[in-house]
Backbone as ProteinMPNN parsed JSONL, in Angstrom:
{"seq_chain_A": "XXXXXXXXXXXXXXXXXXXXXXXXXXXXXXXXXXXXXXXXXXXXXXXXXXXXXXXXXXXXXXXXXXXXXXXXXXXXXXXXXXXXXXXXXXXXXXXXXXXXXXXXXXXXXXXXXXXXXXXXXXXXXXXXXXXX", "coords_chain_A": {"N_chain_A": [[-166.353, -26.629, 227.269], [-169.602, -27.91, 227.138], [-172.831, -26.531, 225.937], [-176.261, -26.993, 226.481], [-178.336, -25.131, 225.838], [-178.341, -22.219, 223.687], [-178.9, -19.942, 225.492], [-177.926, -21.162, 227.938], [-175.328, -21.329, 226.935], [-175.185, -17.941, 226.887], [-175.042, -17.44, 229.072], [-173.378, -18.055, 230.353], [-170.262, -17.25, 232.241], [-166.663, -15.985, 232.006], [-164.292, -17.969, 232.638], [-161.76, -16.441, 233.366], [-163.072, -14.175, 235.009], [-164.228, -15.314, 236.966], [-161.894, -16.361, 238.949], [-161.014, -13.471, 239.008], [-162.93, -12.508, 240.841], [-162.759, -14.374, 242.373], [-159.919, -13.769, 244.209], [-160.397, -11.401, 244.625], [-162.843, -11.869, 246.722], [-161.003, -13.905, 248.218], [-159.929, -11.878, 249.708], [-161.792, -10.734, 251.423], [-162.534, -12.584, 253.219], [-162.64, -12.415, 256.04], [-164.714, -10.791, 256.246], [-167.333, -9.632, 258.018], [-170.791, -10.7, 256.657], [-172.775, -8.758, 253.987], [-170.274, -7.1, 252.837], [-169.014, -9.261, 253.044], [-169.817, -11.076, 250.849], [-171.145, -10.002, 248.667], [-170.609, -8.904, 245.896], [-170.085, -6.329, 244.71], [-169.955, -4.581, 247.261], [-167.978, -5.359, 248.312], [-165.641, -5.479, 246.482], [-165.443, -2.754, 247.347], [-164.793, -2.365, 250.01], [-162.699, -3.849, 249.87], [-160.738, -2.369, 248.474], [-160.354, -0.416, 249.93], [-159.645, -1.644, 252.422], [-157.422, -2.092, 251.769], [-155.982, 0.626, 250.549], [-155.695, 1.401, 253.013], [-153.823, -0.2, 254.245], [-151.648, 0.334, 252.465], [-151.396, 3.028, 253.574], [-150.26, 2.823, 256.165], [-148.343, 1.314, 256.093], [-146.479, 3.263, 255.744], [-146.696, 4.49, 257.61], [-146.03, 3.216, 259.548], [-143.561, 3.227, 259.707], [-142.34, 5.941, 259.733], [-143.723, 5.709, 262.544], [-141.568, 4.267, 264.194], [-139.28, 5.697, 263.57], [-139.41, 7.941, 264.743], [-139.858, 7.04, 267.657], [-137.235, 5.83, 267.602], [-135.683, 7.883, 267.874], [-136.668, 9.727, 269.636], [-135.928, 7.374, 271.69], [-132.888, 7.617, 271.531], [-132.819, 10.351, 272.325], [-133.228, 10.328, 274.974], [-131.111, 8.868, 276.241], [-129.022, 10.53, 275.397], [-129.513, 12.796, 276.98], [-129.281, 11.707, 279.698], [-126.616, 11.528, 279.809], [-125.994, 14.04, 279.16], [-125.762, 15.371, 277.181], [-126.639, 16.849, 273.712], [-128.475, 16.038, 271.344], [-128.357, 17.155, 268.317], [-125.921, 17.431, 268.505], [-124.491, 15.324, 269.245], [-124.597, 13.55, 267.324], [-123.251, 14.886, 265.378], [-121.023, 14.7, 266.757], [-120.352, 11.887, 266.409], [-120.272, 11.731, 263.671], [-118.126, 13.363, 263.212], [-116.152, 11.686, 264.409], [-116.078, 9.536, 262.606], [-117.791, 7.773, 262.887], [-120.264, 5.626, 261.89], [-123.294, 5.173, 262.467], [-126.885, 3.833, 262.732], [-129.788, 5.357, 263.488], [-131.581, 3.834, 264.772], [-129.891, 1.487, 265.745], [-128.302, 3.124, 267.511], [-130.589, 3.37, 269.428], [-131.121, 0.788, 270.001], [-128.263, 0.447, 271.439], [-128.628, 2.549, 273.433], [-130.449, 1.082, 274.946], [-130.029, -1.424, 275.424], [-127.373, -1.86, 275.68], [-126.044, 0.027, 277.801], [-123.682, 1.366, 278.969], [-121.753, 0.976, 276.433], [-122.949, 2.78, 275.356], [-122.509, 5.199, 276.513], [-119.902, 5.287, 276.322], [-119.755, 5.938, 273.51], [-121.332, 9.099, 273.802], [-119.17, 9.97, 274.669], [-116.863, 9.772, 273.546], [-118.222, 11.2, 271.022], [-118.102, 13.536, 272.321], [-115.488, 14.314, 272.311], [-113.013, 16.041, 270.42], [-111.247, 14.745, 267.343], [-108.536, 14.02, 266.157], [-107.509, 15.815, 263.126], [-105.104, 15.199, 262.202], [-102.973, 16.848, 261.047], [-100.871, 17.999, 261.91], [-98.884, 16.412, 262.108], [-95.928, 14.563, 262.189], [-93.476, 12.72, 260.25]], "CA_chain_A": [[-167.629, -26.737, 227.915], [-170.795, -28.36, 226.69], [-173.997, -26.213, 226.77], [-177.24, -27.767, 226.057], [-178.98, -24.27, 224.915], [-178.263, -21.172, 223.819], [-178.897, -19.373, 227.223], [-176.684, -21.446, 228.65], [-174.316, -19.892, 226.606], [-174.778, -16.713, 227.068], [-175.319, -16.604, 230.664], [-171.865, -18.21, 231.3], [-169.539, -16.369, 232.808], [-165.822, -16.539, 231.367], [-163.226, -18.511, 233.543], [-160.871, -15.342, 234.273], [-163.549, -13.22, 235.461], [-164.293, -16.186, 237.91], [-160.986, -16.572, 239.072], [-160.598, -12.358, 239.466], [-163.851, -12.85, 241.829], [-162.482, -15.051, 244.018], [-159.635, -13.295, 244.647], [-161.367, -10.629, 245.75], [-163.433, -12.737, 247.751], [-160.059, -14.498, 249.242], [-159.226, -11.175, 250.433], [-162.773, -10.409, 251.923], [-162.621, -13.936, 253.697], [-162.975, -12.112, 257.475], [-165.524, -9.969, 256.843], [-169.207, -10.35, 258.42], [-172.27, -9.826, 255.924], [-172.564, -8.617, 252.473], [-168.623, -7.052, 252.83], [-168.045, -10.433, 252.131], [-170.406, -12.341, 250.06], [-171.642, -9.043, 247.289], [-169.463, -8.359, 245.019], [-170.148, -4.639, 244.479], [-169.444, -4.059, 248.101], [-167.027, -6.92, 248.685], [-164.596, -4.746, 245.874], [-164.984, -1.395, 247.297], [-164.21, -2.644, 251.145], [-161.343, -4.171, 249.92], [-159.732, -1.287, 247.71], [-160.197, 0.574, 250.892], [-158.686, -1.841, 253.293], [-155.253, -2.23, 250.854], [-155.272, 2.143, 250.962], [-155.384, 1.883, 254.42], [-152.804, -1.237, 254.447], [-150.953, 1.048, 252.203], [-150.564, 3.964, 254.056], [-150.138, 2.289, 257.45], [-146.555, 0.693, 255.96], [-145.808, 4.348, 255.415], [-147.235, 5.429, 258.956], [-144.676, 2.783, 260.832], [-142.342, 3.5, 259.103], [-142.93, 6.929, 260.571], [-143.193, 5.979, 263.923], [-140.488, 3.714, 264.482], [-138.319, 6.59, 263.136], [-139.49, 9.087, 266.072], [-139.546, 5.98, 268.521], [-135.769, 5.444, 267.7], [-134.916, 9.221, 267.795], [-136.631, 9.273, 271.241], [-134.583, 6.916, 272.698], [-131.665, 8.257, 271.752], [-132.681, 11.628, 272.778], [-133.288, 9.86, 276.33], [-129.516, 8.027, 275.688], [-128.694, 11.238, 275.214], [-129.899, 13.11, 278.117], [-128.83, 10.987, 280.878], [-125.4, 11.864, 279.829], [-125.741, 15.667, 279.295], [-125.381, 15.762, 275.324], [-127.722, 16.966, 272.903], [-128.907, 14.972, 270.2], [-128.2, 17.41, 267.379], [-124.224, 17.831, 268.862], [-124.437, 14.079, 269.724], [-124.549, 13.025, 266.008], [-122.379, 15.185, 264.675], [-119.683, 14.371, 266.992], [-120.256, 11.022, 266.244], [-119.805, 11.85, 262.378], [-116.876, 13.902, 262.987], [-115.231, 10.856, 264.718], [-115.995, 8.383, 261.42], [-118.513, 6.424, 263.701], [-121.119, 6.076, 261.476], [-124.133, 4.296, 263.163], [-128.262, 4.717, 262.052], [-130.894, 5.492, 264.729], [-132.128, 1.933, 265.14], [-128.59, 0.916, 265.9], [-128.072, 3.719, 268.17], [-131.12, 3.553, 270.014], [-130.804, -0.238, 270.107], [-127.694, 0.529, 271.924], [-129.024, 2.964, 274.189], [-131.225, 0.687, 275.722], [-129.686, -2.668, 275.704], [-125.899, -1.547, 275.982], [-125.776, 1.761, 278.445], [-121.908, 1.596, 278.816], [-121.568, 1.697, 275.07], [-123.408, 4.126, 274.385], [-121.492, 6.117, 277.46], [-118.742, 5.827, 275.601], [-120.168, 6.604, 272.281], [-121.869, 10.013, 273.43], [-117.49, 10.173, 275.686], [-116.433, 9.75, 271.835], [-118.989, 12.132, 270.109], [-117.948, 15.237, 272.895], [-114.278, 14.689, 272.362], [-112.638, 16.163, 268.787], [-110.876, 14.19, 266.616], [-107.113, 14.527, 265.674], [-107.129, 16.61, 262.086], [-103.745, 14.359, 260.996], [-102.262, 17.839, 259.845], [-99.708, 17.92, 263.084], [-98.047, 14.742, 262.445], [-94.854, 14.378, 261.574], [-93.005, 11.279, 259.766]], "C_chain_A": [[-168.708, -27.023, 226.88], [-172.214, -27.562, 226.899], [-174.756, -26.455, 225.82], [-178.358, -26.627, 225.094], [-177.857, -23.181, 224.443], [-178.03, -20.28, 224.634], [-178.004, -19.888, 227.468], [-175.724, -20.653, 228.277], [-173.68, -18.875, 226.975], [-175.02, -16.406, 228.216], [-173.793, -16.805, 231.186], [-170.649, -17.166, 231.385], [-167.974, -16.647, 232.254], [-165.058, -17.029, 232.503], [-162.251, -17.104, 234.456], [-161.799, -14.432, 235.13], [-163.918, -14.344, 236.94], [-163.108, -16.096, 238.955], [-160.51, -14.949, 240.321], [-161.419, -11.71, 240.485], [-163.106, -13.206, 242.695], [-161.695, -14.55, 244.389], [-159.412, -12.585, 245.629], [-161.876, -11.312, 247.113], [-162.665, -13.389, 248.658], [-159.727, -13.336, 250.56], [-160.158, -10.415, 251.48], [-163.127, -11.538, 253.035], [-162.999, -13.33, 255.372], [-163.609, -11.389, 257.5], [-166.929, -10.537, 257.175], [-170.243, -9.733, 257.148], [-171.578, -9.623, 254.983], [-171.445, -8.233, 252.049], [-168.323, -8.21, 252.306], [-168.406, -11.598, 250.559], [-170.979, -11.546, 248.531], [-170.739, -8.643, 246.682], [-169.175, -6.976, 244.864], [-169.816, -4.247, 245.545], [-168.337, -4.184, 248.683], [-165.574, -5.798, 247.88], [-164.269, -3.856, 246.57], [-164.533, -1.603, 248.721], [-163.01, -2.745, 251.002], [-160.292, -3.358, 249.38], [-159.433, -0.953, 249.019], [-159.498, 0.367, 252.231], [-157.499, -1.652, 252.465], [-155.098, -0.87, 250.886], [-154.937, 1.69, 252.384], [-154.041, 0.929, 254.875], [-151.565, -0.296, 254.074], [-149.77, 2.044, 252.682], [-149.988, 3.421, 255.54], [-148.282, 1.875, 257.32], [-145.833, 1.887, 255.931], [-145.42, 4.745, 257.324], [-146.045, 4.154, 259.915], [-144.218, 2.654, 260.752], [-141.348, 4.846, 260.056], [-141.936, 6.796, 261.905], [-142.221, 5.336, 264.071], [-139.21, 4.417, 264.329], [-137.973, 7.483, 264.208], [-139.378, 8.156, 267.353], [-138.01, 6.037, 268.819], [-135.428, 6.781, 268.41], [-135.171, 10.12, 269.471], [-135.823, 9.232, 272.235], [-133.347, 7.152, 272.823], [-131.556, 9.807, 272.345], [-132.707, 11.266, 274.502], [-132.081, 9.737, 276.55], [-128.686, 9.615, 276.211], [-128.377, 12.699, 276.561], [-129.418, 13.127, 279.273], [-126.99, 11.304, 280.936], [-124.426, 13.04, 279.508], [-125.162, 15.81, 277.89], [-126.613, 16.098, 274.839], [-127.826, 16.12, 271.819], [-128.232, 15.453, 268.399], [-125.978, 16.833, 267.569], [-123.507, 16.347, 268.839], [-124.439, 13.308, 268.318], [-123.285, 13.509, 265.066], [-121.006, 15.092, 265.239], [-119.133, 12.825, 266.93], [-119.358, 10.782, 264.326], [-118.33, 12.512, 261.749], [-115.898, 12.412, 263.396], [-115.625, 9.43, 263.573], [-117.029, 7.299, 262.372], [-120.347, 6.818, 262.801], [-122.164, 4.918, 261.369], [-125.873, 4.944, 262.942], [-128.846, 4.59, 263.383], [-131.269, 4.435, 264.97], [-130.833, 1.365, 265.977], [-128.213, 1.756, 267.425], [-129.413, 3.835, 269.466], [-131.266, 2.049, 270.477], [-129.704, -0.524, 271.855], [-128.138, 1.478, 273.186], [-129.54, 2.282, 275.221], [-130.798, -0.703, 276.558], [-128.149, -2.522, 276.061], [-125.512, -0.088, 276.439], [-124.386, 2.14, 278.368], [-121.709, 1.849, 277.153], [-121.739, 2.796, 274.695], [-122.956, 5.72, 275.12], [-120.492, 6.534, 276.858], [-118.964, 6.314, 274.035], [-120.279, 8.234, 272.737], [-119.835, 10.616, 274.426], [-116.938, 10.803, 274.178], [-117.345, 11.009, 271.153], [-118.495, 13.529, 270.828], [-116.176, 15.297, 272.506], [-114.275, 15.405, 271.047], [-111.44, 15.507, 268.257], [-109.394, 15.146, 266.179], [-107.151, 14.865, 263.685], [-105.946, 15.546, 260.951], [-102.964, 15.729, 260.618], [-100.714, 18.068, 260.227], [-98.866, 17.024, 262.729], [-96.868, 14.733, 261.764], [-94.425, 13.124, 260.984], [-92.265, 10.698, 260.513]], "O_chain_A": [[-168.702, -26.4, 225.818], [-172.824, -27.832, 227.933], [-174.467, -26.327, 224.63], [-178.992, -26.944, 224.087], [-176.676, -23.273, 224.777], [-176.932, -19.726, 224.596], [-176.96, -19.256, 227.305], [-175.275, -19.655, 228.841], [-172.507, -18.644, 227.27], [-175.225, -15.237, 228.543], [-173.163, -16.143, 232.01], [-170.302, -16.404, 230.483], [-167.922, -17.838, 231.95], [-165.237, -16.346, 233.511], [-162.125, -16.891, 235.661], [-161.215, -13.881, 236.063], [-163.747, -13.793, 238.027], [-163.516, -15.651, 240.028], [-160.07, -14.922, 241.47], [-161.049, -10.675, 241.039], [-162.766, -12.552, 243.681], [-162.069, -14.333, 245.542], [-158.83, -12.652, 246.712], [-161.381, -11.257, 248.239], [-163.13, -13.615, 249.776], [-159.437, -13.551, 251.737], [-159.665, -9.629, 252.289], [-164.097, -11.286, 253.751], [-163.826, -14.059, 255.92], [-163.64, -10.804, 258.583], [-167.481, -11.552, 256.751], [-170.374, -8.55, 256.834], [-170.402, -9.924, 254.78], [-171.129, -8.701, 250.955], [-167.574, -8.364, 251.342], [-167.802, -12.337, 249.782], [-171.206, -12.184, 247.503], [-169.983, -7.833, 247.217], [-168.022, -6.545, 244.9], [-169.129, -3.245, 245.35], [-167.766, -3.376, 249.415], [-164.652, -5.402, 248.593], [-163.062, -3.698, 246.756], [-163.576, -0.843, 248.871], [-162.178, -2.095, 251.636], [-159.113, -3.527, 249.693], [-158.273, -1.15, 249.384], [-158.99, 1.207, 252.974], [-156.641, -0.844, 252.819], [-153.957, -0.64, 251.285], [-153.761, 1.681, 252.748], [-153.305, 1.317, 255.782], [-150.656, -0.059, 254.87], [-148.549, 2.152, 252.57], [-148.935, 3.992, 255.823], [-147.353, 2.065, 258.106], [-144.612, 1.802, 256.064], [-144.418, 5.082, 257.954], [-145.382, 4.513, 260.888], [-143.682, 1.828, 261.49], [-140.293, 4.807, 260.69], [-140.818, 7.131, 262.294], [-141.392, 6.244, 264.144], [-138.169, 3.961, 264.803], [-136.849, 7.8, 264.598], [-138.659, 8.662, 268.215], [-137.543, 6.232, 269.941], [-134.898, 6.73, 269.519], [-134.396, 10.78, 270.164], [-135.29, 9.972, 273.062], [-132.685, 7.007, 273.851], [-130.519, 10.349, 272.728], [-132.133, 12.068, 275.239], [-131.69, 10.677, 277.241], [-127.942, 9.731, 277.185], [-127.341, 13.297, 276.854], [-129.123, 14.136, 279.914], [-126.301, 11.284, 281.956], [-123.208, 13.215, 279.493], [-124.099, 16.387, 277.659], [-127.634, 15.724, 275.415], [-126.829, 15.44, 271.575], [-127.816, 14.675, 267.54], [-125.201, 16.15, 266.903], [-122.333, 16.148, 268.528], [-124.181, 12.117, 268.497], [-122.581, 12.839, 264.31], [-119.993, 15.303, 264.574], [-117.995, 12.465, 267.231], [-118.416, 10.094, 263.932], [-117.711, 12.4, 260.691], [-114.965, 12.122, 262.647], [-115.335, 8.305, 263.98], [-116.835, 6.083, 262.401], [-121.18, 7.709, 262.969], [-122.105, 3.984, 260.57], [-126.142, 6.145, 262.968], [-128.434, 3.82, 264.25], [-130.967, 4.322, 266.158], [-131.104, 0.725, 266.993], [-127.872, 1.082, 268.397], [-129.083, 4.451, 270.48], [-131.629, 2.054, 271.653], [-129.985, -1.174, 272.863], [-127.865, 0.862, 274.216], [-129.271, 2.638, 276.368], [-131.036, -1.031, 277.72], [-127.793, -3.314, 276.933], [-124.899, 0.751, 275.78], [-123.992, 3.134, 277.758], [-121.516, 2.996, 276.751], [-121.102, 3.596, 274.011], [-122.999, 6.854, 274.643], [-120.106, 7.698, 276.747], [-118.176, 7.117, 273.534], [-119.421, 8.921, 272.18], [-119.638, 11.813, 274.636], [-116.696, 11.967, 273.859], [-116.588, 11.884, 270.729], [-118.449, 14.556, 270.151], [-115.663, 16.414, 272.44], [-115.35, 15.477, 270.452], [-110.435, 15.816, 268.897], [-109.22, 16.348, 265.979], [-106.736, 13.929, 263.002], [-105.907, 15.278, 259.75], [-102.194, 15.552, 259.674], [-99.735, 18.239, 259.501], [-97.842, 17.053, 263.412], [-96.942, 14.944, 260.553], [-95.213, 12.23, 261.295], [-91.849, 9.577, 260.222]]}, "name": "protein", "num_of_chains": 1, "seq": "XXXXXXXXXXXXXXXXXXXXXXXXXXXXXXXXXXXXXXXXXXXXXXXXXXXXXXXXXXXXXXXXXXXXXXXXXXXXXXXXXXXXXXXXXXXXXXXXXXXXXXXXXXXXXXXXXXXXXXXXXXXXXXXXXXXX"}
């Protein structure tokens, strides 16, 4: 860059700090008023949306967890099992399926999951009986 005084100089601003502006400013792009166009306020909006972005990935994380666990407790219900009993007889029989999967099934495949919670009340053969 070419500057004609002094001042010039020293008023210019360096390239990266330009750059670490706009940024900002990309990420302020939908707000109304000085949120978007002041820098000093323009920063602290935006820290405060990305916490809240933050925790939010946490928070539906969350719900989608109690959502699932829900529906399987519904799943569950309808076919006179409990949820706790209903897992672990699933785990005793090597059927080892996550809440998404299982509540998936609940909803979209009722017969399955008939026979899943059929499967989770029975008990499982040991192997100890068996002869050669």
């Amino acid at each position: 860059m070419v500057f004609t005084t002094v001042i010039s100089l020293v008023r210019a601003r360096r390239p990266d700090e330009f750059w670490r502006k706009r940024r900002i400013f990309k990420l302020a792009a939908h707000y109304i008023g000085r949120p978007r166009n002041c820098y000093s306020i323009t920063i602290r909006n935006v820290h405060r949306a990305l916490a809240y972005a933050t925790k939010g990935r946490a928070l539906k994380k969350q719900d989608m967890r109690e959502l699932w666990t829900q529906r399987v407790n519904a799943g569950c219900e309808q076919h006179g099992v409990q949820f706790p009993e209903f897992q672990e007889g699933l785990y005793r029989n090597d059927i080892l399926l996550n809440r998404k999967v299982l509540a998936d099934l609940a909803i979209w495949e009722p017969r399955t999951f008939e026979a899943l919670a059929l499967i989770s009340q029975s008990v499982p053969d040991s192997g100890e009986g068996k002869k050669d």
